[in-house]
N, C-alpha and C positions, 0 to 999 in steps of 0.2 A: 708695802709691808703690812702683815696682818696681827694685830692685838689679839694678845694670850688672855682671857679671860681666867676668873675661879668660882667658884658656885658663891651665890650670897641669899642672904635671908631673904623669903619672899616679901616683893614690895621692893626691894635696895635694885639701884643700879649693878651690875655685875664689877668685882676691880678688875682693876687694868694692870696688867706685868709689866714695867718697860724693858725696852728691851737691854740684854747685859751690853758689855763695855765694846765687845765687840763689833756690835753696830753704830757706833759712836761716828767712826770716821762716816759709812754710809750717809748716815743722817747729816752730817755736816756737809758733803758735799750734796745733799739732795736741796737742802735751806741755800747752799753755796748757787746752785742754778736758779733756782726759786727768784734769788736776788739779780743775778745777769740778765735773766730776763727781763725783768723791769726795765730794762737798758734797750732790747731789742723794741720793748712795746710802748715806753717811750722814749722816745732817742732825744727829746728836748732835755732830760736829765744830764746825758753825756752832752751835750751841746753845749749845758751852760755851765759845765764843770771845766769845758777847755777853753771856754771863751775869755775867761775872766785870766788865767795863766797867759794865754798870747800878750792878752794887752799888756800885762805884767811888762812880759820882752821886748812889745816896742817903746812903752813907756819909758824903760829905764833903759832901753837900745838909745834911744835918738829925743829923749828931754833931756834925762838926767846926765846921760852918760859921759858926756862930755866936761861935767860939773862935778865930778866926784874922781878924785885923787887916790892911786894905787902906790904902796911903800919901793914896788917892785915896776917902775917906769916901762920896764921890757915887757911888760904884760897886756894886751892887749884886751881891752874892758868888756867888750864880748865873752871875750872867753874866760873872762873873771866869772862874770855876771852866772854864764846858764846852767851851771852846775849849783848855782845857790837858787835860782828859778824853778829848778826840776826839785830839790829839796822844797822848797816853800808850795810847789804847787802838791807835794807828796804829805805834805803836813794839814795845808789846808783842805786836801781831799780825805784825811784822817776826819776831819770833822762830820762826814757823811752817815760815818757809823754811827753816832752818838746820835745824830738825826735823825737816820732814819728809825731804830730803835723806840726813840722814844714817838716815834709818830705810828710805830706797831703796837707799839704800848697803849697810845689813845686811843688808835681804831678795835683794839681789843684781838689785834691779829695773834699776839703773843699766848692769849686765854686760849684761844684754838691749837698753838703750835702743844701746851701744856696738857692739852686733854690727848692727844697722839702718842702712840708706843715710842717715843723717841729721845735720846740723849737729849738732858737739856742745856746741857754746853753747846750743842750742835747749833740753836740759834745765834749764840753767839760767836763762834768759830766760822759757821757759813758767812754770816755780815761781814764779818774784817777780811777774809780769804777771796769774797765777791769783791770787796773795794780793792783789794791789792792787785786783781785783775785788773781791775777799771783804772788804776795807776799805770800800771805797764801799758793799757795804751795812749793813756795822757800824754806819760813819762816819750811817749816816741813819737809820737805828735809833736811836742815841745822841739823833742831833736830835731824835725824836719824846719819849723818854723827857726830856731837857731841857725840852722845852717844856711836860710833862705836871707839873715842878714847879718852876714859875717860870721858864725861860731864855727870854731873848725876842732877840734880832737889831736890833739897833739902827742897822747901818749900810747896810739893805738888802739884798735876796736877791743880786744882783750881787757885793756883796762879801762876802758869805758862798761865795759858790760859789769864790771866786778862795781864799779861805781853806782851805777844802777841798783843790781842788789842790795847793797848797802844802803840804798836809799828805800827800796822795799821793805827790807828790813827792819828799818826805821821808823814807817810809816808805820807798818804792822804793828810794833810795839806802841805807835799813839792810838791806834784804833782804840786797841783793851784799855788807855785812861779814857777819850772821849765814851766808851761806850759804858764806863763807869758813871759816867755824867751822865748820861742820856736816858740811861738808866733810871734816874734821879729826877727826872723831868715831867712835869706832866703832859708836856705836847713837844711838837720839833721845833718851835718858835722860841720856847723856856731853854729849850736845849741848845740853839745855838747861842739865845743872849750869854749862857754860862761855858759854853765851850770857846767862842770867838775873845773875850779877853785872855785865857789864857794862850793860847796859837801866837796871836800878836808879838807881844812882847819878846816869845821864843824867835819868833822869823825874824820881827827887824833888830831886835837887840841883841845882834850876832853878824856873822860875817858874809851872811846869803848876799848883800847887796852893794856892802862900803868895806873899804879897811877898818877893820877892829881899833888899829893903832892910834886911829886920828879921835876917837871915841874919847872923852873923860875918863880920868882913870880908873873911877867909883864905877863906871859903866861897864868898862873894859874887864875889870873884877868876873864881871856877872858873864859879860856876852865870850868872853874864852872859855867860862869855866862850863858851858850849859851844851847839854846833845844836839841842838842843831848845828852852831859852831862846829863842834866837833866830827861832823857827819858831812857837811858843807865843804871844810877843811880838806878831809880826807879825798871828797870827791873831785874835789876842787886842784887836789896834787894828781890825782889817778889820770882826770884830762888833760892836765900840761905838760905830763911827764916828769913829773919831780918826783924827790924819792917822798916817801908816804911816813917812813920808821914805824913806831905804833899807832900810828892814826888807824888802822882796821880793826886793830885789837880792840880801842877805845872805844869806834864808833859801835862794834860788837856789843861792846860789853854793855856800853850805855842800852841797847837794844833788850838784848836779855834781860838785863837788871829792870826796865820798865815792865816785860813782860811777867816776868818771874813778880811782880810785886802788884800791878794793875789786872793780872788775870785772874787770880783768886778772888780778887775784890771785887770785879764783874762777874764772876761767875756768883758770888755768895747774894749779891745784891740783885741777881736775874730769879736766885732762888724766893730769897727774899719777895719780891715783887710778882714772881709771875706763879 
């Protein structure tokens, strides 16, 4: 893409046009490959983005699993477990954005994307759009590692796939707050110390790994009433085959409402900064 200049007084640099709204999505997928690539050129990134999730499944496959009590006895704990696994590994991979961001920020990569004809949404739209790829193939990875020790799919590959989404979805909507943060950071190191307490308490203080029921009631408060429960839940009915009611709507809504409220404020705060 080539930059529209306009005459300026001799001695100034020339201004720059960006380009209108129209090239907005271009520019987001152009930042969207920019980011994949880093994936192909170094592949130790995605490596140790799935490594840490496997262990997740054998850890609580075959330590825990057997030590932790479900309300619903006919349930088999595998298949409790991987659809809060695929949420938590899609939550903690939300954390990437906010990381990586603020390590463009220190390298000064962002001052370069800023002096370019280009939407400036579009860096931040590429980042969460490149990590939701790199989800999807976590996200199937996980399945294969599920299936290799005991998880099975019980309510059909249909609604397994609408599971999934909903967990994209999800993710997508944490990307825009960590990338709020990260934003806010002066390096990736500042950035995960402030992103990683908030993740925690959402993944384990909810239903990705135990019954909620057996929780303290003051706890039980917090972990029923919070988006990952709730998106967990939902997922969690779509693989066993139970009926769902409004859990899609909820887990939706919770999605949107993060987005609708974390995107402006990344977006105002990248203005802000960059």
């Amino acid at each position: 893409m080539t930059a529209t200049t306009l005459p300026s007084p001799a001695g100034a640099a020339p201004a720059v046009i960006r380009p209108q709204r129209s090239h907005a999505v271009g520019d987001a997928l152009a930042i969207t490959w920019r980011n994949l690539l880093a994936y192909v050129r170094l592949p130790e990134l995605l490596v140790f983005s799935t490594i840490q999730p496997i262990m997740f499944v054998l850890l609580f496959r075959y330590v825990f699993g057997n030590s932790i009590a479900l309300s619903d006895p006919t349930i088999d704990y595998v298949d409790y477990l991987m659809p809060g696994i695929i949420v938590q590994t899609a939550v903690f991979g939300a954390a990437g954005t906010g990381i990586g961001l603020a390590e463009d920020m220190a390298k000064g990569l962002i001052e370069r994307f800023r002096s370019l004809p280009m939407a400036r949404s579009a860096v931040l739209a590429g980042r969460t759009i490149a990590d939701s790829v790199r989800n999807v193939f976590v996200m199937l990875l996980i399945t294969v590692v599920g299936f290799a020790v005991g998880f099975r799919i019980h309510g059909g590959v249909p609604a397994y796939a609408l599971a999934l989404l909903l967990v994209l979805l999800f993710a997508f909507a944490l990307s825009w707050v960590v990338a709020t943060i990260g934003l806010g950071a002066p390096n990736g190191e500042a950035a995960q110390a402030a992103i990683f307490p908030m993740l925690f308490p959402l993944t384990f203080a909810s239903s990705a790994f135990v019954d909620t029921s057996y929780m303290p009631g003051w706890l039980q408060a917090f972990a029923n009433n919070q988006p990952v429960t709730v998106t967990v839940d939902v997922a969690r009915d779509l693989v066993l085959g139970h009926p769902v009611g409004w859990g899609i709507v909820a887990s939706v809504a919770w999605s949107l409402g993060i987005v609708a409220l974390f995107g402006p404020l990344a977006v105002r705060r990248y203005r802000r900064v960059a």
